[in-house]
C-alpha positions in Angstrom: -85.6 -23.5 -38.6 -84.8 -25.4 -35.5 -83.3 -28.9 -36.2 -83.6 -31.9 -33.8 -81.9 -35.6 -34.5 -83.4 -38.4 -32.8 -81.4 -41.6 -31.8 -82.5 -44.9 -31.5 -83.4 -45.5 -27.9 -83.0 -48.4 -25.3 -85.8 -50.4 -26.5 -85.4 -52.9 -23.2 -83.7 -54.6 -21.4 -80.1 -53.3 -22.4 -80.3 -54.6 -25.9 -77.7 -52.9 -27.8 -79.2 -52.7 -31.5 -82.3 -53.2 -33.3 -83.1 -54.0 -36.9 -84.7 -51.4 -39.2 -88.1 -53.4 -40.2 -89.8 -50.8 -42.3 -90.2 -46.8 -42.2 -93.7 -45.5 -42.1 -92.9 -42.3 -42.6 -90.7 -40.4 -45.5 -88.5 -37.2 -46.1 -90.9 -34.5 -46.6 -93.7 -36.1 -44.3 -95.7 -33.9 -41.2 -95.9 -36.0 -38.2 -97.6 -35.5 -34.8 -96.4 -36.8 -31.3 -96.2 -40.2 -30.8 -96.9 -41.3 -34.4 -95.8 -44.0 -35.4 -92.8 -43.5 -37.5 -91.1 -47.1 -37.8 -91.1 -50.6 -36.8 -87.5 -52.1 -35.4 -86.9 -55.6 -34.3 -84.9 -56.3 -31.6 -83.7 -59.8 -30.6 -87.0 -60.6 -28.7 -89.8 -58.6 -30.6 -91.1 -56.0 -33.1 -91.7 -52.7 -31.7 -93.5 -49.9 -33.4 -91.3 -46.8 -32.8 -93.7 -43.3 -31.6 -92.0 -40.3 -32.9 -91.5 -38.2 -29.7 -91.6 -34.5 -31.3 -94.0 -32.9 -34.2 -92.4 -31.9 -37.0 -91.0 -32.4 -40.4 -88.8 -35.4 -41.2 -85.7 -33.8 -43.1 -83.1 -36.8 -42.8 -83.9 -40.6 -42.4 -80.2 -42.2 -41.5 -81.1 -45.9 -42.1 -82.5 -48.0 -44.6 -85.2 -51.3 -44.1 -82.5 -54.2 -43.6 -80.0 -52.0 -41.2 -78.8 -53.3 -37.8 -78.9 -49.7 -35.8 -76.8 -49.0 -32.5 -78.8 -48.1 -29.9 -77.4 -44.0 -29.3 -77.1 -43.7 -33.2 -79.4 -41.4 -35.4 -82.5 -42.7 -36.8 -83.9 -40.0 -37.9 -84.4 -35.8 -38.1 -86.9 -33.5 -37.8 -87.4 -29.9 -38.4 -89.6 -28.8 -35.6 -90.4 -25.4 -36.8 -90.6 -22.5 -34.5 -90.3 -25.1 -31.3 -87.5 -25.7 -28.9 -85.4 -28.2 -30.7 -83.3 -29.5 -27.5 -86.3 -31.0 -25.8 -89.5 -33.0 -26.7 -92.9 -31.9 -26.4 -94.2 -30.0 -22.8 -94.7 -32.0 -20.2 -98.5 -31.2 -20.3 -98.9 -33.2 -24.0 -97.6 -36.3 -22.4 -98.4 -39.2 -19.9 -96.3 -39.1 -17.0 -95.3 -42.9 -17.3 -91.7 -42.8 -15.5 -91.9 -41.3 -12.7 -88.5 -40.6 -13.0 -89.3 -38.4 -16.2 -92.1 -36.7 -14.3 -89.6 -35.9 -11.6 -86.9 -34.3 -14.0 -86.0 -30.8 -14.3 -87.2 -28.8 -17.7 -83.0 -28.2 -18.3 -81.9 -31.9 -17.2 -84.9 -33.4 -20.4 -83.6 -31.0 -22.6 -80.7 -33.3 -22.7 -82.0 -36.5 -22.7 -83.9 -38.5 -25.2 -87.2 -39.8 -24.1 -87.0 -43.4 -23.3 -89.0 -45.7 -25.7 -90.6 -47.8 -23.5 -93.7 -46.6 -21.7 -93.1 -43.4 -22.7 -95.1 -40.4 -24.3 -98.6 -39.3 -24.5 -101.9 -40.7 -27.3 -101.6 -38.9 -30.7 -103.1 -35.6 -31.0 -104.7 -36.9 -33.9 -105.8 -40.3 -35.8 -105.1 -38.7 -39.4 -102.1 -40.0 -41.8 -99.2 -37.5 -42.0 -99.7 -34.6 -44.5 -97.0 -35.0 -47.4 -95.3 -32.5 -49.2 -95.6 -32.8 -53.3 -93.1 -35.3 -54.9 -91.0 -34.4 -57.8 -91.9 -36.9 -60.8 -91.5 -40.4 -60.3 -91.4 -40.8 -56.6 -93.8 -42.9 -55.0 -95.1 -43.6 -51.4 -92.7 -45.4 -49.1 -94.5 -46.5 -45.9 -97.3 -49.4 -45.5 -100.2 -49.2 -43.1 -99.4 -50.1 -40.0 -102.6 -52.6 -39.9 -101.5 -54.1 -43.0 -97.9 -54.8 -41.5 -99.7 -56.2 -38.7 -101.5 -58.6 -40.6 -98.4 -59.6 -42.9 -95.9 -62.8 -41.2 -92.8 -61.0 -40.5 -90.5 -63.9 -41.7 -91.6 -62.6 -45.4 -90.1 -59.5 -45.4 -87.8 -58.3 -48.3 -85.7 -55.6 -47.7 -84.6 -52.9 -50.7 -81.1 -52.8 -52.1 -79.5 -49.5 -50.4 -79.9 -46.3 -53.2 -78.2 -43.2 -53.4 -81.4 -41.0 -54.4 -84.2 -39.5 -52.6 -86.9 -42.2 -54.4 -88.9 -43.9 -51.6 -90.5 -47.7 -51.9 -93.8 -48.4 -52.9 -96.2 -48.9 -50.3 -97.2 -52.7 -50.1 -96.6 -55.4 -47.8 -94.0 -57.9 -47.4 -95.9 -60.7 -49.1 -96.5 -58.5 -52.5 -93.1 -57.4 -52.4 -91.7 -61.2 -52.7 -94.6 -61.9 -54.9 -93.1 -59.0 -57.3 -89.9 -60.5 -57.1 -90.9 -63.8 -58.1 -92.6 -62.4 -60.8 -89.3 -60.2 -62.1 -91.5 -56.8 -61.6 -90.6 -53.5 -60.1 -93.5 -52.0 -57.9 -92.6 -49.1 -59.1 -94.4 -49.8 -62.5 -97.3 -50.9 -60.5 -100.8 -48.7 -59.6 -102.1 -49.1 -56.6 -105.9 -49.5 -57.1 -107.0 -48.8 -53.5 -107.6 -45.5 -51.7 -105.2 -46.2 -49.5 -102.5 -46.4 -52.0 -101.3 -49.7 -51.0 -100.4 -51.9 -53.9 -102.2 -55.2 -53.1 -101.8 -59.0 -54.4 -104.6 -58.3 -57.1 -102.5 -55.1 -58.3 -99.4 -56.7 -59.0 -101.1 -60.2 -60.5 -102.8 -58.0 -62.8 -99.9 -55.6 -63.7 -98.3 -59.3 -64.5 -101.1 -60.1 -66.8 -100.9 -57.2 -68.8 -97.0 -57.8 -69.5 -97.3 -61.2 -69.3 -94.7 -62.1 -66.2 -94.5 -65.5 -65.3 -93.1 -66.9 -61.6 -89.3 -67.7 -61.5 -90.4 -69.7 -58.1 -93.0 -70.5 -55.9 -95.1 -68.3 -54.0 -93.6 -68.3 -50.1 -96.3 -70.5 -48.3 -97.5 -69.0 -44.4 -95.3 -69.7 -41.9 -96.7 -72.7 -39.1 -93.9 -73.4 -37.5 -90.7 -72.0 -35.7 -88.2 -72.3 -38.0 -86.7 -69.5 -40.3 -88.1 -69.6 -43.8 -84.9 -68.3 -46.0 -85.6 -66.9 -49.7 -85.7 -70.0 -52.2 -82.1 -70.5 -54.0 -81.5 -69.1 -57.3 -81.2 -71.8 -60.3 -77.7 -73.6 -59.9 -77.2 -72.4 -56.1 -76.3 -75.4 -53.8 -76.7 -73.4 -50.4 -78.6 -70.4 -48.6 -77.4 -68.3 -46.3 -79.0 -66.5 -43.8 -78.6 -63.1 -41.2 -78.4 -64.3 -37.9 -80.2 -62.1 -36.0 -83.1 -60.9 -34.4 -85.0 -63.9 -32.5 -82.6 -66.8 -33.7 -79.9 -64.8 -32.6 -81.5 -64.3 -29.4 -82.9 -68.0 -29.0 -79.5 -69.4 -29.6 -77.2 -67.2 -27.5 -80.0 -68.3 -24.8 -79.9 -71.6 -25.4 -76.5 -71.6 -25.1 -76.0 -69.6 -22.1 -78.4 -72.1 -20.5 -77.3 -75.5 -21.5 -73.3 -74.3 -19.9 -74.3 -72.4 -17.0 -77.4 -74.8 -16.0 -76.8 -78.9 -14.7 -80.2 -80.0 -16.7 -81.1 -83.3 -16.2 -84.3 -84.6 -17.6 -86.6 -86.7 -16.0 -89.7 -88.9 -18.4 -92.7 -90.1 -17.3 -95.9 -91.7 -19.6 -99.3 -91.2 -18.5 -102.4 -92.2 -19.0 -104.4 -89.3 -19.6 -108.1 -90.2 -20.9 -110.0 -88.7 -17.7 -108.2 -85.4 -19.0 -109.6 -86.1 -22.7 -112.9 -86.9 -21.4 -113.0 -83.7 -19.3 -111.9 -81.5 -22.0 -114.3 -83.0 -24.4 -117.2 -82.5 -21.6 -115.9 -78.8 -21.5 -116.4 -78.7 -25.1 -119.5 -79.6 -24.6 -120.7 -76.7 -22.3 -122.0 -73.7 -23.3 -120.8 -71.7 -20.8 -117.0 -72.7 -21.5 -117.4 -73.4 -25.2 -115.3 -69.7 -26.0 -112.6 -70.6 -23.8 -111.4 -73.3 -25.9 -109.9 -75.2 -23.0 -107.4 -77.8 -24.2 -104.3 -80.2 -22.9 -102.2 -76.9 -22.6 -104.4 -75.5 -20.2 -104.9 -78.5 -18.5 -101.5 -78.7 -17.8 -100.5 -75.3 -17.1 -102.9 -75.8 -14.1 -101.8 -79.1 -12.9 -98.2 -76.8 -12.7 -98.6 -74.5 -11.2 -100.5 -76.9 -8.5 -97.6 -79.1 -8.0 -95.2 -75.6 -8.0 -97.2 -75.1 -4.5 -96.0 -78.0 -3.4 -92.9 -78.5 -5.0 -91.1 -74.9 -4.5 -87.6 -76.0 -5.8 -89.1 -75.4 -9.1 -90.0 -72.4 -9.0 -87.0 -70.6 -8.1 -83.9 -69.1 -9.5 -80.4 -69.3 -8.9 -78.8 -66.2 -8.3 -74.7 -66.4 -8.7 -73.7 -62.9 -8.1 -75.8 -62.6 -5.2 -75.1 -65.8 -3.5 -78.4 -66.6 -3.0 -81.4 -68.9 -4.1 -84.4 -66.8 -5.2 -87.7 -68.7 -4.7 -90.9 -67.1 -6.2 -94.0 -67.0 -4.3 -95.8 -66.3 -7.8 -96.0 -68.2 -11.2 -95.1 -66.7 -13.9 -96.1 -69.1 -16.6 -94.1 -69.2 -19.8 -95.3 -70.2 -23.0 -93.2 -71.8 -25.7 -94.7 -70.1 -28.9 -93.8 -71.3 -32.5 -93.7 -68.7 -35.0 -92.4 -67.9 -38.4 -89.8 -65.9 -36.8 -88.2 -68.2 -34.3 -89.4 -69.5 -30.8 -90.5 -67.2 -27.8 -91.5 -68.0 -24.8 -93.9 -65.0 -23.3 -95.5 -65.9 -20.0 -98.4 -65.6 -17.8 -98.1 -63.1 -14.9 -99.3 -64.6 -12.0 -100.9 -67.4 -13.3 -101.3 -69.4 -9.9 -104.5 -67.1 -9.4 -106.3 -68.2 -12.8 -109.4 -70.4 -13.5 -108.6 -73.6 -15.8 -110.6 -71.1 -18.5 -108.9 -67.7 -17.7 -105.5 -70.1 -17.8 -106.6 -71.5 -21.4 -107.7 -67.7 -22.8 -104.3 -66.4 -21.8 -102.4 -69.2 -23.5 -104.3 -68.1 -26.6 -103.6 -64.7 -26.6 -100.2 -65.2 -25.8 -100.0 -67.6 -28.8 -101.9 -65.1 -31.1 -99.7 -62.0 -30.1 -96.6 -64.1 -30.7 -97.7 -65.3 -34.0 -98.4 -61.6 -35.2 -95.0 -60.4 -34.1 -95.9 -58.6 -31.5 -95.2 -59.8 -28.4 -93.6 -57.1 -26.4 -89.7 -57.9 -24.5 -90.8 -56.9 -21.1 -94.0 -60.1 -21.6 -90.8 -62.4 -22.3 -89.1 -61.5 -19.2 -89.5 -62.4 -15.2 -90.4 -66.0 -16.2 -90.7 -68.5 -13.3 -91.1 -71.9 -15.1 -91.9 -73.0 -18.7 -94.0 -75.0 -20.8 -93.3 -76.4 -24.1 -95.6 -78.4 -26.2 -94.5 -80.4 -28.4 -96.9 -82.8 -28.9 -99.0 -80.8 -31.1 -95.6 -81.4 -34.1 -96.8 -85.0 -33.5 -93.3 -85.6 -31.0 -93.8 -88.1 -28.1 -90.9 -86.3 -26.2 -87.9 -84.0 -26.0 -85.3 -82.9 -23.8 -86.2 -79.1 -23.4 -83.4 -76.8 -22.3 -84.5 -74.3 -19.3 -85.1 -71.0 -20.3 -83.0 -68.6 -18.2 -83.2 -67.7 -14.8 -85.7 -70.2 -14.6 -85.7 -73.4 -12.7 -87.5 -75.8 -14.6 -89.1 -76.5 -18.5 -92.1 -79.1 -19.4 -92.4 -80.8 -22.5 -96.1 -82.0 -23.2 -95.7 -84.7 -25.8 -98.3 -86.3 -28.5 -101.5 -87.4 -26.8 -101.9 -90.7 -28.7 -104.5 -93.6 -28.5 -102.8 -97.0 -27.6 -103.2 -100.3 -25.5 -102.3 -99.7 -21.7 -102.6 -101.3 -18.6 -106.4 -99.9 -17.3 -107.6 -102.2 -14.2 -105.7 -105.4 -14.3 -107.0 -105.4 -18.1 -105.5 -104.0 -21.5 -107.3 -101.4 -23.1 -107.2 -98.7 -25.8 -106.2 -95.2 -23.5 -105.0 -91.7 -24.2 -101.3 -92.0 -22.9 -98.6 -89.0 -23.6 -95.1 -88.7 -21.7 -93.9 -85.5 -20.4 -90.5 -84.4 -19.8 -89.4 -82.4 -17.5 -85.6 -80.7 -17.4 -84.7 -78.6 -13.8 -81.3 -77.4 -12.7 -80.0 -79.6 -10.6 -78.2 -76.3 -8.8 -81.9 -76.2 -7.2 -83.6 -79.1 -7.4 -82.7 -82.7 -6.4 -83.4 -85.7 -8.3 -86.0 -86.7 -5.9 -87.7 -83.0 -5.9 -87.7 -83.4 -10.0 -88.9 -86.8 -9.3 -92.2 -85.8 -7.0 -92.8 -82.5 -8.9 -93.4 -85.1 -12.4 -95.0 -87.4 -10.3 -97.9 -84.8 -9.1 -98.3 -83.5 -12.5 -98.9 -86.8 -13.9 -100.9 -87.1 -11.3 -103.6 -84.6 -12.0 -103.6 -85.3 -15.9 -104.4 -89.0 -15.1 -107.0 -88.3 -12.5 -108.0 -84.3 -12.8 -110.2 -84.4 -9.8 -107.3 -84.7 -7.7 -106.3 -81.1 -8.0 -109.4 -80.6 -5.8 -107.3 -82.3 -3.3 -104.2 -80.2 -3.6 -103.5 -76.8 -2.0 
C-alpha cells in the first residue's frame, strides 16, 4: 500500500494560511486527478482545491472552520500500487509552469505540485466511488454547484468530533436553518437523488416533530459587511473571527492609509447629458444586453483622462527607488459582497468599448458576489473605482488601494435645482471624489485629472475629443 500526504500549497501570492471552508470528499472516498477535494479561503478568495494524485483518502487532518498553514497536511491518500513520492506522469497533466515542465522526474518527486495553474482536466466527470459506511454515518460533502450557489457569509462550521461520523451533505443556508430550528441533520432524509438535504427536507422533518424557530431565518447578504450569527437570548455582544477578506481588507487599509500621503480632492457635476445617453443606450437594441450604466460611463471617462494625466496611473516603488508608471489600465472594481469588499480589476481596460467596459464590470461584480473571484484578478491593479452612490452616499474619502496611485468615488446621482444656462433648473448632479498619493501626483495633477473626468460625464461627447 503506498501512502502519500498532501500539504496545503501556496495558494498565491505568499499567503501563509487558508481557511478550511468545506471537504467534498470523505475517508473511504475514490478520487481521480484533479478532483475537487475541498474549498479553502484565503484572505482574498475561495479556491476550490484539485486533488493532484488518484487514490484513496485514508486521513483528512482538518476540520471545516480550521485556519491551515500553508506546508501542513491536509490530507492522505493511499495511491495503491503507484509511486507514492510523486504525482501523476507528466503525460496526464497540462504543462502549465513551464518551470514544472522543465523539472527532472527525481527533482518532482520531491516537490508538491503548486496549486495554482497547475494539473491536468479530470479523467472523468463521475462523483467519487464510496466505500460502505458502518451504521449511522452519513454523507459529508455538498455539491460543488450547490456551494456555488450558497452566499459564503452563511456558512456554519461543525463542533470538532473525535469519531469517524461525517456531516450531512447540505448547504450552508440549511445548516443555519437547522440550527434555528434546534434539529440535527443527522435525523434528517435527504429526498433528492443527489443526497443533498434541501430547505423543503428539513422544514418538513420540523413539521413532523413540531420544531419551531429560536430566531430568524439569516436574510441574503446585499452589502459588504460581515453578517455575524444572531446573539443568543440575554447576550449583550457578538464576536467574530477576523479573518479571511476583513482580515485582508483591513491590514490593507491600514497599510495604505500610513504608508500613502492621500489627499482627497471633490468635485459636483452636472451629469444629465450622461443620463440621457445611458437612457438612449437603453433604448437600443443592439446595446440593450450590455446594460451600460454610470459605472461604465465612468470607467471610460478614466481611463481617458489616465492618458492624459499619467501621474495617476503609476506606482511608487520604495525598495527600488523608482516611480513605476503603467502604460496600461488595469481597472479595479470595488465589489460589495456578503463576505467583505474586493476590488478585482479590468486587465487592460484602456482598449475596451463603453459596452465591453460595462460587461466586464458585471462579471466582475457577479464573480465577486459568488465568492469566486480568483487572487491573481485582485492583483496588478493600476487605479480604482468605488461606487458609492448606488448605498444612496453623495461622497466619501476612499483610501487607495495598494500599489496603486489613485481611487474614485462615484457618489448618488440625484435630481436637484442647478445652475443650467444662466437659468435654474432641475439636473442630474453627483460629486466624485478622488484620493491620489501625493508621493506621485501634485495637487494640481489631482486637480486636472478630476477636472477631465467631470468633464466627460457633464458633456460625453467630449471624449470624442480626447486621445
Amino acid at each position: 500500500m503506498a501512502m502519500q500526504d498532501f500539504t496545503l500549497p501556496d495558494l498565491g501570492e505568499g499567503l501563509p494560511e487558508a481557511e478550511l471552508v468545506q471537504w467534498l470528499v470523505a475517508v473511504g472516498d475514490t478520487v481521480t486527478l484533479n478532483q475537487t477535494i475541498a474549498e479553502v479561503e484565503t484572505a482574498k478568495a475561495v479556491v476550490e482545491l484539485p486533488s493532484p494524485y488518484a487514490g484513496t483518502i485514508t486521513a483528512l487532518h482538518a476540520e471545516a472552520g480550521d485556519v491551515v498553514a500553508v506546508g501542513s497536511v491536509l490530507i492522505s491518500f493511499d495511491l495503491g500500487g503507484t509511486d507514492a513520492a510523486s504525482p501523476a506522469p507528466a503525460s496526464e497533466t497540462q504543462a502549465s509552469a513551464p518551470e514544472l515542465a522543465a523539472s527532472a522526474p527525481a527533482e518532482a518527486a520531491k516537490s508538491e505540485p503548486n496549486l495554482v495553474g497547475y494539473g491536468a482536466t479530470p479523467q472523468g466527470a463521475g462523483r467519487p466511488q464510496r466505500r460502505a459506511r458502518v451504521a449511522g454515518s452519513v454523507a459529508a460533502a455538498s455539491d460543488t454547484a450547490v456551494l456555488e450557489a450558497a452566499p459564503h457569509d452563511a456558512i456554519q462550521f461543525a463542533d470538532v468530533v473525535e469519531r469517524p461520523v461525517e456531516r450531512p451533505r447540505s448547504t450552508p443556508p440549511v445548516r443555519q436553518l437547522a440550527k434555528q430550528l434546534g434539529i440535527d441533520l443527522a435525523l434528517v432524509e435527504a429526498s433528492g437523488a443527489s443526497g443533498v438535504i434541501t430547505r423543503a427536507d428539513v422544514e418538513a422533518y420540523a413539521t413532523r416533530v413540531g420544531a419551531t424557530a429560536t430566531a430568524p431565518a439569516a436574510a441574503e447578504p446585499v452589502e459588504t459587511f460581515e453578517m455575524p450569527m444572531p446573539a443568543a437570548a440575554g447576550e449583550r455582544t457578538t464576536r467574530t473571527p477576523i479573518r479571511g477578506v476583513r482580515r485582508m481588507t483591513a491590514d490593507a487599509m491600514v497599510r495604505s492609509a500610513f504608508t500613502a500621503p492621500h489627499v482627497t480632492t471633490f468635485l459636483t457635476v452636472d451629469v444629465t447629458a450622461t443620463s440621457e445617453l445611458i437612457a438612449s443606450l437603453k433604448g437600443d437594441r443592439d446595446l440593450q444586453e450590455h446594460r451600460i450604466g454610470i459605472m461604465a460611463v465612468a470607467a471610460k471617462a478614466v481611463c481617458l483622462a489616465l492618458g492624459r494625466h499619467p501621474g495617476l496611473n503609476s506606482k511608487w516603488d520604495d525598495e527600488a527607488g523608482e516611480i513605476v508608471e503603467h502604460h496600461y489600465v488595469n481597472l479595479g472594481i470595488a465589489a460589495a459582497t456578503g463576505r467583505g469588499l474586493v476590488v478585482p480589476n479590468i486587465r487592460d481596460a484602456q482598449e475596451l468599448t463603453l459596452a465591453e467596459l460595462a460587461d466586464a464590470i458585471r462579471g466582475l461584480a457577479e464573480t465577486a458576489r459568488a465568492g469566486k473571484t480568483l487572487p491573481a484578478d485582485m492583483m496588478g491593479g493600476t487605479f480604482s473605482i468605488t461606487n458609492v452612490g448606488v448605498f444612496g452616499v453623495d461622497a466619501g474619502t476612499p483610501i487607495i488601494n495598494p500599489g496603486e496611485a489613485g481611487i474614485l468615488a462615484l457618489g448618488a446621482v440625484r435630481r436637484q435645482p442647478w445652475e443650467h444656462r444662466g437659468e435654474i433648473a432641475l439636473r442630474d448632479v453627483m460629486t466624485l471624489a478622488l484620493s491620489f498619493d501625493h508621493r506621485l501626483v501634485d495637487g494640481e495633477q489631482g486637480s486636472r485629472f478630476l477636472v477631465d473626468v467631470a468633464g466627460i460625464l457633464r458633456e460625453p461627447g467630449r471624449a470624442m475629443l480626447l486621445r
